[in-house]
C-alpha positions in Angstrom: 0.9 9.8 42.1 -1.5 11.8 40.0 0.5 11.1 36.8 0.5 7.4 37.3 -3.2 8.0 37.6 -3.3 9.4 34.3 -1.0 6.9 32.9 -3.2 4.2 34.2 -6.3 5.8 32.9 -5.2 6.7 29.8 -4.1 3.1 28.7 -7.5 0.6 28.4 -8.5 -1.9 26.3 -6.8 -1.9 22.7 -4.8 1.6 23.9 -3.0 -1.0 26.2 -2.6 -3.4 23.5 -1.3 -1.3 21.2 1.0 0.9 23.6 2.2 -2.8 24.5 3.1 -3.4 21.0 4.2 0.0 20.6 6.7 -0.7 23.1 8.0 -4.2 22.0 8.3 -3.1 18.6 10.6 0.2 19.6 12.6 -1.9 21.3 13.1 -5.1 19.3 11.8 -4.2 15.6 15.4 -3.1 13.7 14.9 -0.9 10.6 13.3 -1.7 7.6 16.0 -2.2 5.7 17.7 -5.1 8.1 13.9 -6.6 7.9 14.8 -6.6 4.2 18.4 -7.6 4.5 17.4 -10.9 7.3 14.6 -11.7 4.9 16.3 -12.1 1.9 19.0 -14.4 4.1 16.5 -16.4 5.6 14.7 -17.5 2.3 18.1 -18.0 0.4 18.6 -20.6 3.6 15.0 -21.9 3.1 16.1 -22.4 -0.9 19.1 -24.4 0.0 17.2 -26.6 2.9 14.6 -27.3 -0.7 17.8 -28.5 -2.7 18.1 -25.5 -4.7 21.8 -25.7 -5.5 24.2 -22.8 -4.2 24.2 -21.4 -7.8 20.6 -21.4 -8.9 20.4 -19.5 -5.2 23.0 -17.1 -5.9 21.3 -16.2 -9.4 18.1 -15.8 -9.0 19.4 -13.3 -5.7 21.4 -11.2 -8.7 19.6 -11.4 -11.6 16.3 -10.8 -9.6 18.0 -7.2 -7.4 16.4 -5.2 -10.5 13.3 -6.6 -10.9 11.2 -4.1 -9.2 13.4 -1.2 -11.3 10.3 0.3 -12.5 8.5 0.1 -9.3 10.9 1.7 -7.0 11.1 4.4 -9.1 7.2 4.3 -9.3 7.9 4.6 -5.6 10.0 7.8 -5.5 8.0 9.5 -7.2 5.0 9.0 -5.2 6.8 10.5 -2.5 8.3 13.1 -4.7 4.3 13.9 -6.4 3.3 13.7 -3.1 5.6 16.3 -1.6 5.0 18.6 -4.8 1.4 18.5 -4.5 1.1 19.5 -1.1 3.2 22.2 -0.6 1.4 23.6 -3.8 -0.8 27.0 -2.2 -4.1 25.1 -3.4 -3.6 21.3 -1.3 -2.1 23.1 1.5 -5.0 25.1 2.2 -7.2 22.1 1.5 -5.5 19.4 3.9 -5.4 22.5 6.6 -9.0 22.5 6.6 -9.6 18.9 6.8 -6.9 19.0 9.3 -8.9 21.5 11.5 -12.0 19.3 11.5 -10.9 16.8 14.4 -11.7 17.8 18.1 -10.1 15.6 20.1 -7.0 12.6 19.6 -8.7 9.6 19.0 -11.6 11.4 16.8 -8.4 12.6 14.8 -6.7 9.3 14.7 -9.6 7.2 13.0 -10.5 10.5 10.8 -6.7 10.1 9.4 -7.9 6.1 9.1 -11.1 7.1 7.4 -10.0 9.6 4.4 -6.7 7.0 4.4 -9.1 4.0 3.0 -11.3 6.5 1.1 -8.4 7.2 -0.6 -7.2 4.2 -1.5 -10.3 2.9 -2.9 -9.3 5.3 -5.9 -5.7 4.9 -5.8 -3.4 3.4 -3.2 -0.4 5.4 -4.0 -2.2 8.4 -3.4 -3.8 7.7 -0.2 0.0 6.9 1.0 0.9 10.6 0.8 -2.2 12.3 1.3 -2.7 10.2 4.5 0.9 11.2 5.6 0.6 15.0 4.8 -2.7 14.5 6.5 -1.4 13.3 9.5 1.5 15.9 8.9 -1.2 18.7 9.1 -3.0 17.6 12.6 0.0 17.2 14.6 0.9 20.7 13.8 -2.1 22.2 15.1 -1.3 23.4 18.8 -4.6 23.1 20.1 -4.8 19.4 19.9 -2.1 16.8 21.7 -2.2 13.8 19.3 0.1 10.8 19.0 2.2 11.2 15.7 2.9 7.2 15.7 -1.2 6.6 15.9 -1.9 9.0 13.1 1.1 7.5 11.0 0.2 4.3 11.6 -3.6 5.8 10.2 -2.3 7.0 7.2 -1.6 4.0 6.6 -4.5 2.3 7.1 -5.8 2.5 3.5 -3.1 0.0 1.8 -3.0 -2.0 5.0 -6.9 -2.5 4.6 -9.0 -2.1 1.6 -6.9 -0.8 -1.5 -7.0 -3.8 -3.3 -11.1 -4.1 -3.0 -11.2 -0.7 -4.7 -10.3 0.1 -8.6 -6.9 0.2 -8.5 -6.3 -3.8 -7.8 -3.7 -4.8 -9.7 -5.4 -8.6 -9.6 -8.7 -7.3 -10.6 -7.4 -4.6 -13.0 -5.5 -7.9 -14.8 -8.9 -10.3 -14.8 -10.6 -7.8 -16.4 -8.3 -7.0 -19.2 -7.9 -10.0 -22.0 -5.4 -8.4 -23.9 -3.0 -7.9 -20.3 -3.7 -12.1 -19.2 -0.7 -14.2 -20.0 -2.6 -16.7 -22.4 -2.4 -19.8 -19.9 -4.0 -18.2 -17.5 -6.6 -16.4 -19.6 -7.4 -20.3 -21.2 -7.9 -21.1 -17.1 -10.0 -17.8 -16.0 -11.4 -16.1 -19.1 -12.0 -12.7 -18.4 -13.0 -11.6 -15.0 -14.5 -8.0 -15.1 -15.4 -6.1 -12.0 -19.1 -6.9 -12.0 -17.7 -10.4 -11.0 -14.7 -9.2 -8.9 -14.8 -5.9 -6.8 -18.3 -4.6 -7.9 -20.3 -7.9 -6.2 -22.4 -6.6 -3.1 -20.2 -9.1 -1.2 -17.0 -7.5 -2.2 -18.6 -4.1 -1.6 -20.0 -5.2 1.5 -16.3 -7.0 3.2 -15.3 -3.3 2.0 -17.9 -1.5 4.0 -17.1 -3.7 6.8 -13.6 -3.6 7.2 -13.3 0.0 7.3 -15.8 0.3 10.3 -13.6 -1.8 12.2 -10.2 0.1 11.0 -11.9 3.0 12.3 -12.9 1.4 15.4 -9.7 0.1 16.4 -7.9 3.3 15.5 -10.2 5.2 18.1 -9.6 2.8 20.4 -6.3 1.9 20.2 -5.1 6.0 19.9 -2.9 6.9 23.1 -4.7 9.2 25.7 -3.5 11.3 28.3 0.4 10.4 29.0 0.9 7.9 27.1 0.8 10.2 23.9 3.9 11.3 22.3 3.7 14.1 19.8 5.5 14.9 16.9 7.4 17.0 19.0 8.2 14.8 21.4 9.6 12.4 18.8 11.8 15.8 17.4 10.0 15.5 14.1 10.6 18.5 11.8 6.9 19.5 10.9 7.4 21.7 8.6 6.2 21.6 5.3 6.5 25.3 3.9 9.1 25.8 1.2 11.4 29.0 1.7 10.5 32.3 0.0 11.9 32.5 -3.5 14.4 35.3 -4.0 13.1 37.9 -6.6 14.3 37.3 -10.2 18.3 39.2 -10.3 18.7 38.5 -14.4 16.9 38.7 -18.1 17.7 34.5 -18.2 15.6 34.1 -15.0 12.7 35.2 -17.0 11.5 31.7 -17.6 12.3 30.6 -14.3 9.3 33.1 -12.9 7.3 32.6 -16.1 3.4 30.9 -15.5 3.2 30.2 -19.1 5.6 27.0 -19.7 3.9 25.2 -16.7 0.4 26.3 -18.0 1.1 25.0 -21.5 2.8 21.8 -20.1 -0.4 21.3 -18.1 -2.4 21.9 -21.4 -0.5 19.2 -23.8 -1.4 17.1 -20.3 -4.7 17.2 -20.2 -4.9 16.3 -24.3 -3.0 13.4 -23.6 -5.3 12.0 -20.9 -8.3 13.3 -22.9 -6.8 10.7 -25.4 -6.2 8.0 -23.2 -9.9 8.4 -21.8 -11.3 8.3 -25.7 -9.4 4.9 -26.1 -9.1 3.1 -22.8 -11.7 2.0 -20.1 -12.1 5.0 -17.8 -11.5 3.1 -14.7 -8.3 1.3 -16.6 -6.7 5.0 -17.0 -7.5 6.6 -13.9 -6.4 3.5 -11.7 -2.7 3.7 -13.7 -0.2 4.1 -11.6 1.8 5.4 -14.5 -1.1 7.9 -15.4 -1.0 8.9 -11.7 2.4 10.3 -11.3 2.5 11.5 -14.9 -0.6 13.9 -13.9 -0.1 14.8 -10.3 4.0 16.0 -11.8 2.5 18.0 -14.1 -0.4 19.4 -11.9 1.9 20.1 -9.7 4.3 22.5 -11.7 1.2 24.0 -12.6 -0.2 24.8 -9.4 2.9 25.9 -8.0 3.1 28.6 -10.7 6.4 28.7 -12.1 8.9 26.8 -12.5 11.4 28.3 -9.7 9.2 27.4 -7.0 8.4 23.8 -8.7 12.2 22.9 -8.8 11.9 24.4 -5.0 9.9 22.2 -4.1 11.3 18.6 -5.4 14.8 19.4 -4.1 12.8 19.2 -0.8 11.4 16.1 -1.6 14.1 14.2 -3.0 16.2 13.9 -0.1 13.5 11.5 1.8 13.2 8.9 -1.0 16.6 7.3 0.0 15.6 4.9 1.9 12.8 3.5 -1.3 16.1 3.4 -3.5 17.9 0.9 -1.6 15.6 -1.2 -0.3 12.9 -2.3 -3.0 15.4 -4.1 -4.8 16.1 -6.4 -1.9 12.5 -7.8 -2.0 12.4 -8.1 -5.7 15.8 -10.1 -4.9 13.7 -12.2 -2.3 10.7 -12.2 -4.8 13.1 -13.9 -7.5 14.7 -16.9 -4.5 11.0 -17.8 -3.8 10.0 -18.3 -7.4 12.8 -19.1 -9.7 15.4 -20.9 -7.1 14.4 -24.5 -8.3 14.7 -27.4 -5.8 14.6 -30.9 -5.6 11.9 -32.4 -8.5 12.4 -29.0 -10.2 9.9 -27.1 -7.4 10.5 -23.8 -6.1 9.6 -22.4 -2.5 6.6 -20.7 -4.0 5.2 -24.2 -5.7 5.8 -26.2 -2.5 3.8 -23.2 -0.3 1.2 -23.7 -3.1 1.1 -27.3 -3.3 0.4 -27.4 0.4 -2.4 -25.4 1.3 -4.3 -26.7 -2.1 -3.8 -29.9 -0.9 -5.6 -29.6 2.5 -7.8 -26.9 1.0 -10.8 -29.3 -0.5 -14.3 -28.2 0.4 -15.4 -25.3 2.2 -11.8 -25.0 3.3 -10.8 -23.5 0.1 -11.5 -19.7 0.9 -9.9 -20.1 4.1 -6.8 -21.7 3.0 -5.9 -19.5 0.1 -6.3 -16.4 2.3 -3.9 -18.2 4.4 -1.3 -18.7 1.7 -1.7 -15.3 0.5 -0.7 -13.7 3.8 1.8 -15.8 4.1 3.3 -15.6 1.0 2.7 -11.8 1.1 5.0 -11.4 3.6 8.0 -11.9 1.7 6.5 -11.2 -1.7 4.6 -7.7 -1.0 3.7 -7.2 -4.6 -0.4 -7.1 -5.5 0.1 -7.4 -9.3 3.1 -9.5 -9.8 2.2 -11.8 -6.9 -1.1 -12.8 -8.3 0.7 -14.0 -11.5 2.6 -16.1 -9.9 -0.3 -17.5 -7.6 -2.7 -17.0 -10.2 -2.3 -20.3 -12.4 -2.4 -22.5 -9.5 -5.0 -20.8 -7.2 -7.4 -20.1 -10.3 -6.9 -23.8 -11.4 -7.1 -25.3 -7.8 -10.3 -22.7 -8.0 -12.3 -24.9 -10.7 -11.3 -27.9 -9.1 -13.2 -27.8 -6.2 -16.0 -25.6 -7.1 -14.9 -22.4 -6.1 -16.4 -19.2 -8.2 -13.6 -17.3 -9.7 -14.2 -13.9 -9.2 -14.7 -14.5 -5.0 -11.4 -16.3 -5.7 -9.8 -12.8 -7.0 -11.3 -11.3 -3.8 -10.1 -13.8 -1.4 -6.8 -12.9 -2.8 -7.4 -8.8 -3.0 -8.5 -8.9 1.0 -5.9 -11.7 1.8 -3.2 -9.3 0.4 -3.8 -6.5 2.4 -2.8 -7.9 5.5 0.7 -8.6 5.1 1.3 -4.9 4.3 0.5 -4.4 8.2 3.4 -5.9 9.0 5.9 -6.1 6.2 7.5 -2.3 5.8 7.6 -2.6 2.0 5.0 -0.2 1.5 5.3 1.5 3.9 8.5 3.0 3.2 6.6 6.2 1.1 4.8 6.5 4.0 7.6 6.4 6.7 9.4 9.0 3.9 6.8 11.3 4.4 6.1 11.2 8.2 9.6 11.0 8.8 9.4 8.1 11.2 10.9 4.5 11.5 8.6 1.3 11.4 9.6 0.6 14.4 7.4 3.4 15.7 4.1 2.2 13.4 4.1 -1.8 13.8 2.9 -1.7 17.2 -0.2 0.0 15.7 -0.7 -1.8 12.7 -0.1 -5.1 14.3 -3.1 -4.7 16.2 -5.1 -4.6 13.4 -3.8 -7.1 11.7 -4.5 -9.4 15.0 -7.9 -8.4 14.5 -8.3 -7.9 10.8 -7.0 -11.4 10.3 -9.7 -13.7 11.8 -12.5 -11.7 10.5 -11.2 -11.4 6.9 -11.1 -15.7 7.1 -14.5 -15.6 8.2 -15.9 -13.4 5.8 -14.2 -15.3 2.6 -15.9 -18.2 3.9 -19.1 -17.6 5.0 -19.6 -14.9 1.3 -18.1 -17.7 -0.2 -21.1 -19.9 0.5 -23.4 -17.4 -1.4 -21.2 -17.6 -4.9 -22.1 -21.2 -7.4 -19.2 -22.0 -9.7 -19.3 -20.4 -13.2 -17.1 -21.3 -16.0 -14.7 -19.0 -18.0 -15.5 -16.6 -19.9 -13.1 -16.7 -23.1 -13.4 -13.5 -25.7 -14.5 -13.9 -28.8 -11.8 -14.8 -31.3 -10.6 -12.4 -33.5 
């Protein structure tokens, strides 16, 4: 009796919700990689309903599976940085201390949620992995009984919420760069640079907003009392520590427990990005994905010490980016169907979705309508930067047709395409690397907010929408 007191007690309000979602989720979401798998065979169905012809189908599914090459292995290494980075002596000490901060469950749910979006408004890679190893940190601690799935699912919080408001938005990051804009859609836009994008006090302020009510909802929503399972309980291996390295046996090991190579590697580093800061917008170079494995690699073997225990270290990682190898090329295979599988009068999926919500989007619908399409679309095309140009020519145009100021367009599309991510695993297949979990166990958590995120975010594009007046391009100067 006094248990199902607890039980009862414990699970209020959005804790209710979410356990409810929690459960339906455990017991009827598959893996992410059958999401993948059903996806890509329900939109080569939706190809052929359009009159895409069996062939056109069939190649865009093949020649489309290594699109996202790059990416995926963008992705792996995140995980693998990630992983490097914290078991380094230095970032272990530092997320133990943050770890050590929370008092009690919820407080250390919406903490995870909190440093998660900080995070991500510098780099949304990085807040994938920290927020993890984060999360990692707090459920060790034996003093406090937390719910691993809440704090994954708050780890995540950051690219299911604000990334894309912050510098590292692909969309913006494009706008604002001339030479990057294919030139059809730089003759439609002109050059967007943050002061009319992400730096607007209404982008700032949606920003501001939206993480007080991620926060909010991850305190309330955290399991109390019995309905908490732990990282224990869920027979997740916790640890994080690499083994002890064995003492060096022979003179050719000399290297191998040398600090010199990584110090010097970590010097010819640091030129390079003193270059690239000398010749590039700062915000451009430290928002680069590229730039932000390339350093955090090297930083890593550096603070690591030697090379022995670097090479220690990514053998642990490696292992746990399976699951990112096989499955990113599947939705660059259903990326490809959508937007190159051409139907009856030549149209694709993608052009018909368009087409559709333009067409009912007149007035002070617009903002509305293409936050709507962007979701939707998002869900099978999880891709910031090469979504938006593919959206971008249309939107942008359909933009200037009814009156709509460019730059809030941008932002409709940055808040708009955060929302899918809370229920799409795409991205969240670092995260699930690090934390060890299935979706399964974070959807029921994320889902909630995007039940909650997604009527506010529609009322904020349109009611800040009302405060923009149209402005034409802005086309550079000619040579």
């Amino acid at each position: 009796m006094a248990t199902t007191a607890v039980e009862t007690d414990s699970e209020r309000g959005l804790a209710r919700v979410a356990q409810a979602l929690a459960r339906w989720t455990e017991k009827w979401f598959p893996d992410a990689y059958v999401v993948a798998l059903a996806g890509l065979v329900l939109v080569a169905a939706a190809a052929l309903v359009n009159g895409s012809s069996p062939k056109a189908v069939v190649d865009a599914f093949g020649d489309g599976f290594w699109d996202l090459t790059t990416f995926t292995l963008q992705m792996a290494m995140v995980v693998l940085t990630g992983y490097v980075l914290a078991t380094s002596p230095p970032v272990t000490r530092l997320i133990d201390r943050l770890a050590a901060l929370p008092r009690t469950a919820a407080g250390a749910v919406s903490f995870v949620a909190l440093l998660s979006m900080s995070v991500s408004i510098l780099n949304w890679a990085l807040s994938l992995v920290f927020g993890g190893l984060l999360a990692r940190a707090i459920a060790r601690r034996s003093g406090l009984r937390v719910d691993y799935r809440a704090l994954g699912a708050a780890a995540f919080m950051g690219i299911g919420s604000v990334w894309a408001l912050g510098i590292s938005s692909s969309a913006a990051q494009l706008q604002a760069t001339a030479t990057s804009l294919p030139p059809a859609l730089l003759k439609i836009t002109g050059v967007l640079d943050f002061g009319h994008t992400i730096f607007t006090w209404q982008s700032l302020f949606m920003c501001a907003l939206l993480m007080v009510l991620t926060v909010a909802i991850a305190y309330f929503s955290a399991p109390k009392g019995a309905a908490i399972e732990t990282a224990q309980q869920l027979r997740i291996d916790l640890d994080d520590e690499p083994a002890e390295i064995e003492p060096r046996s022979t003179p050719g090991e000399w290297l191998e427990y040398s600090r010199v190579l990584p110090i010097l590697a970590l010097l010819l580093t640091a030129g390079w990005l003193i270059s690239q800061l000398a010749g590039k917008p700062v915000l451009t170079v430290l928002s680069s994905l590229n730039c932000y494995l390339f350093v955090s690699l090297m930083l890593g073997l550096a603070l690591h010490g030697t090379p022995k225990k670097f090479l220690q270290a990514v053998s642990l990682a490696v292992p746990v980016t399976a699951g990112i190898l096989v499955q990113y090329p599947l939705y660059a295979a259903i990326a490809a169907v959508l937007a190159k599988a051409k139907g009856r009068g030549g149209h694709t999926l993608s052009e018909h979705l368009a087409a559709a919500f333009t067409t009912i989007g007149g007035g002070g619908n617009f903002a509305v309508v293409i936050a709507l399409y962007t979701v939707a679309l998002g869900i099978f095309i999880p891709s910031g930067g090469g979504k938006w140009l593919v959206e971008a020519p249309f939107v942008m145009q359909s933009s200037t047709d009814v009156g709509m100021n460019l730059g809030w367009t941008v932002q409709i599309y940055n808040v708009a395409e955060a929302l899918p991510n809370l229920i799409n695993p795409f991205f969240m297949v670092p995260l699930l690397a690090v934390l060890r979990l299935r979706a399964r166990d974070l959807i029921g958590f994320t889902f909630l907010q995007f039940m909650i995120h997604l009527p506010v975010v529609l009322l904020l594009v349109r009611l800040l929408g009302m405060t923009f007046d149209y402005a034409p391009p802005i086309l550079p100067a000619g040579p």
